[in-house]
ROFI-631808 format. One line per field, with one value per residue (C-alpha): residue in three letters; residue number from 1; x, y, z. Coordinates in nm, 2 decimals. Example, Ala and Ser with C-alpha at 12.3 -4.5 7.8 and 13.67 -1.06 7.14 Angstrom:
# ROFI-631808
resn = [ALA, SER]
resi = [1, 2]
u = [1.23, 1.37]
v = [-0.45, -0.11]
w = [0.78, 0.71]
//
This chain:
# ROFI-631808
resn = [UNK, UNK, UNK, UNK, UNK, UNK, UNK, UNK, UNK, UNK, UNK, UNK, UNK, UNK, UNK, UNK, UNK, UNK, UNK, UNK, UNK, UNK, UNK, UNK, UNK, UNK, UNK, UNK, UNK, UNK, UNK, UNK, UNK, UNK, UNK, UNK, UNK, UNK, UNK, UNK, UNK, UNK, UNK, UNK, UNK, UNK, UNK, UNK, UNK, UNK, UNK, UNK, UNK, UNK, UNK, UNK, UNK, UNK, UNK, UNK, UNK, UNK, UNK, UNK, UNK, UNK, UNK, UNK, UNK, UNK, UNK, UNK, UNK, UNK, UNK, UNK, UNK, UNK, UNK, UNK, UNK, UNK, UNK, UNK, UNK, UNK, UNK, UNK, UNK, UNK, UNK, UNK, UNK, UNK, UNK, UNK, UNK, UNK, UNK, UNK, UNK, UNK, UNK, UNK, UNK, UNK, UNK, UNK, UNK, UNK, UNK]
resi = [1, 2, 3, 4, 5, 6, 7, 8, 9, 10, 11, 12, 13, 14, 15, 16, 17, 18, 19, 20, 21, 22, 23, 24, 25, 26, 27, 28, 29, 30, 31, 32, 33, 34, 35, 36, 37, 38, 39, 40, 41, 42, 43, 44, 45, 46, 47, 48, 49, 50, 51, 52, 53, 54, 55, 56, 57, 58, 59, 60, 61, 62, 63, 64, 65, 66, 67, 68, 69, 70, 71, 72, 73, 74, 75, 76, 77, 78, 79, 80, 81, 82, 83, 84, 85, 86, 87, 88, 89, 90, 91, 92, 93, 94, 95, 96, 97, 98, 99, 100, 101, 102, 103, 104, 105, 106, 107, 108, 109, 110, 111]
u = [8.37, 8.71, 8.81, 8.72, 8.79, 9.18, 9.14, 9.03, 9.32, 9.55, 9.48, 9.44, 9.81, 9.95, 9.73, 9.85, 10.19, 10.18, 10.47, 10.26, 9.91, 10.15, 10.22, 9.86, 9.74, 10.04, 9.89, 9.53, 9.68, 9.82, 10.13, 10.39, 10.80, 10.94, 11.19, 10.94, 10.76, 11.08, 11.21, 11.03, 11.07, 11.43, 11.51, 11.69, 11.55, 11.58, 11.38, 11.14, 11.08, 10.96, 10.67, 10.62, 10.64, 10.37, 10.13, 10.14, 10.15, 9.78, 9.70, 9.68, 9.89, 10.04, 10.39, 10.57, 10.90, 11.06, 11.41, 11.50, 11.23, 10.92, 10.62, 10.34, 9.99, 9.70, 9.47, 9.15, 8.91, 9.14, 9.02, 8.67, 8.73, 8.75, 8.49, 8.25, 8.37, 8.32, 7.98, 7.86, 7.99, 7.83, 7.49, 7.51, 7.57, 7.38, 7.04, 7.15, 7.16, 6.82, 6.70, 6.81, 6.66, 6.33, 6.41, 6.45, 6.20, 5.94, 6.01, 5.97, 5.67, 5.51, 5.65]
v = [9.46, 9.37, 9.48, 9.81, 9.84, 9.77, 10.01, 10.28, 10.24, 10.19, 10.58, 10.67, 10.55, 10.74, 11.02, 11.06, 11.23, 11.58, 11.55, 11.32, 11.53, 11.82, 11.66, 11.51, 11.86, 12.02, 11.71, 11.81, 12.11, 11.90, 11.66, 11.72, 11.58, 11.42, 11.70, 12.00, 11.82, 11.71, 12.09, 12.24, 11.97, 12.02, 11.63, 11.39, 11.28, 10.91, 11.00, 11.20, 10.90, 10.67, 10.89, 10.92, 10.52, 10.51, 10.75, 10.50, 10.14, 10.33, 10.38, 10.83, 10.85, 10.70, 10.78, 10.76, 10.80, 10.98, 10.90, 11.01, 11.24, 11.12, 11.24, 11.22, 11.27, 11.21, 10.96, 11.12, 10.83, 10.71, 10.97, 10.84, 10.57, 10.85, 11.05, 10.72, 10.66, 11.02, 11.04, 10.76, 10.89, 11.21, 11.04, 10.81, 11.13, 11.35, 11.04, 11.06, 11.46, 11.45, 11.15, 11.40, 11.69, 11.53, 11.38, 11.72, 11.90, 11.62, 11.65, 12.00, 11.99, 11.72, 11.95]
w = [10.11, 10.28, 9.91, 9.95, 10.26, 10.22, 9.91, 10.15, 10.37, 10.12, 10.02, 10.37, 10.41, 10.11, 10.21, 10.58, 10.49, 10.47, 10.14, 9.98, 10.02, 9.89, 9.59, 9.54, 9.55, 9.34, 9.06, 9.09, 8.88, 8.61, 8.55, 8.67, 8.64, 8.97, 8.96, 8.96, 9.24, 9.46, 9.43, 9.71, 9.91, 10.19, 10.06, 9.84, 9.53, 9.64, 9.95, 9.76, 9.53, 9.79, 9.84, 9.49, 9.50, 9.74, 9.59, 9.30, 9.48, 9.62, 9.29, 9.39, 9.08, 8.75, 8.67, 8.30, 8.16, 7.84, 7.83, 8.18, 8.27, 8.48, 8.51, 8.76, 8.67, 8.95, 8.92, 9.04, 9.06, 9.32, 9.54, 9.49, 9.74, 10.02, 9.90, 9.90, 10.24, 10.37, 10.22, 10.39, 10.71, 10.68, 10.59, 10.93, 11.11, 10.97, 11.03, 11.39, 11.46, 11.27, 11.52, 11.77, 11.69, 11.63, 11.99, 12.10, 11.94, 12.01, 12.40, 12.42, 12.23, 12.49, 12.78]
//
């Protein structure tokens, strides 16, 4: 559990910065080269490749390189780990609205 749980926030963490969401979501469109993915971004390219560093020290993507071009590609069972957590959010909420409106529902009906 404590496992998963520094998983979760691991991706959280990489996940919180709106360059680094940018660039998971340019990736869940293909590969990409750090240089096509730094472009639209108003930085350096050694700034850009600390998020690019951090995206894959959360495991969010796997980089590789061809003489001196890298390339990103996203690792989309990563995001697993968020969706598992999310779903079992929604499932404790969505049991307490439904003890709720059965509540609800059962104290109007007694009215």
């Amino acid at each position: 559990m404590a496992q998963r749980e520094a998983e979760l926030d691991g991706v959280l963490v990489a996940l919180a910065d709106p360059t680094r969401r940018a660039v998971v979501t340019r990736l869940g469109r293909g590969p990409a080269t750090v240089g096509d993915l730094a472009r639209p971004f108003p930085m350096t390219l050694p700034s850009f490749m600390k998020h690019v560093r951090t995206l894959e020290h959360h495991g969010l993507i796997r980089t590789s390189k061809s003489g001196r071009v890298r390339t990103c590609e996203l690792d989309r069972a990563r995001l697993d780990v968020v969706a598992h957590w999310l779903d079992e959010q929604r499932q404790v909420w969505e049991g307490r609205t439904d003890r709720l409106e059965r509540f609800v529902t059962d104290s109007e009906e007694h009215s």
